[in-house]
Residue, then its C-alpha position, 0 to 999 in steps of 0.5 A: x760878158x759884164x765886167x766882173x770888176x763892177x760887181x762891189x759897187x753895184x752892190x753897194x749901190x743897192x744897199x750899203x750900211x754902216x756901223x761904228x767900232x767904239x759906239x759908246x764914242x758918239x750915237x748915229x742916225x741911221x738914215x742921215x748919216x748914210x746920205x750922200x756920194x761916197x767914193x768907194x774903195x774895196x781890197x780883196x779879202x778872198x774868193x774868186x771874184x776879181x779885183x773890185x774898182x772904186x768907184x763913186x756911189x749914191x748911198x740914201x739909206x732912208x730909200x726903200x729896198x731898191x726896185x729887183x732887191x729882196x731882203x734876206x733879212x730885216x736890216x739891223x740897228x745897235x742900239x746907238x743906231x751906228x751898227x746896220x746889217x743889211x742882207x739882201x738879193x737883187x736882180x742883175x739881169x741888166x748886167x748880163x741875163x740871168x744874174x743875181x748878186x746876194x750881199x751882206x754889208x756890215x760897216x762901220x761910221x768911223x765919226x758922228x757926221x757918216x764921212x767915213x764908213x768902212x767895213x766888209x761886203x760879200x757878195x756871191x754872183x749866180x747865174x741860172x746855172x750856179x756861182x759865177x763868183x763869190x768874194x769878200x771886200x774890205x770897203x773904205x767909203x769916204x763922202x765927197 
């Protein structure tokens, strides 16, 4: 069986997005300033899915939705272009046969250039015959 401990990263992976706590402090661009590998760090709010690994990450937010993925919804943008939903479902068949990963990423870009964004992930994992897990993650991503 995959390792349900990866599950966080790949999701962000195939779409992560970023937002700011005090917007009126700085505007963002929402492709530039989520360009770059970030480490990711993830504590378990609830749900029944492990533990997540940090990991390393590629974000590119300029990229088109990424190849298995649909959106659930349009990605959303505040007027300071700091605050992004995104809301999707992607194929994770080549985790294990069958899966998929629904997520929703809202976070927040902590300072002007995009090194810090934090904020939560859900992410619920279903196979051809229901839930396997679901959980939330506050996620801390600092650019390398």
């Amino acid at each position: 069986m995959a390792n349900l401990k990866t599950l966080a990263p790949i999701a962000l992976l195939l779409g992560c997005s970023g937002s700011a706590e005090d917007e009126s402090s700085f505007t963002c661009d929402v492709v530039a300033d989520r360009d770059g590998t970030y480490l990711m760090e993830f504590e378990t709010l609830g749900g029944t899915c492990p533990d997540q690994e940090p990991a390393l990450v590629r974000l590119d937010a300029s990229a088109e939705t990424p190849a298995g993925c649909v959106e659930l919804s349009p990605p959303e943008a505040s007027d300071a272009g700091c605050t992004l939903e995104v809301r999707r479902v992607c194929d994770a068949s080549s985790l294990m046969a069958g899966w998929e990963i629904e997520t929703t990423a809202i976070t927040t870009q902590q300072d002007d250039a995009g090194t810090l964004i934090t904020g939560t992930l859900q992410l619920t994992v279903r196979d051809d015959l229901g839930t396997l897990c679901s959980g939330t993650f506050r996620v801390t991503a600092t650019r390398q």
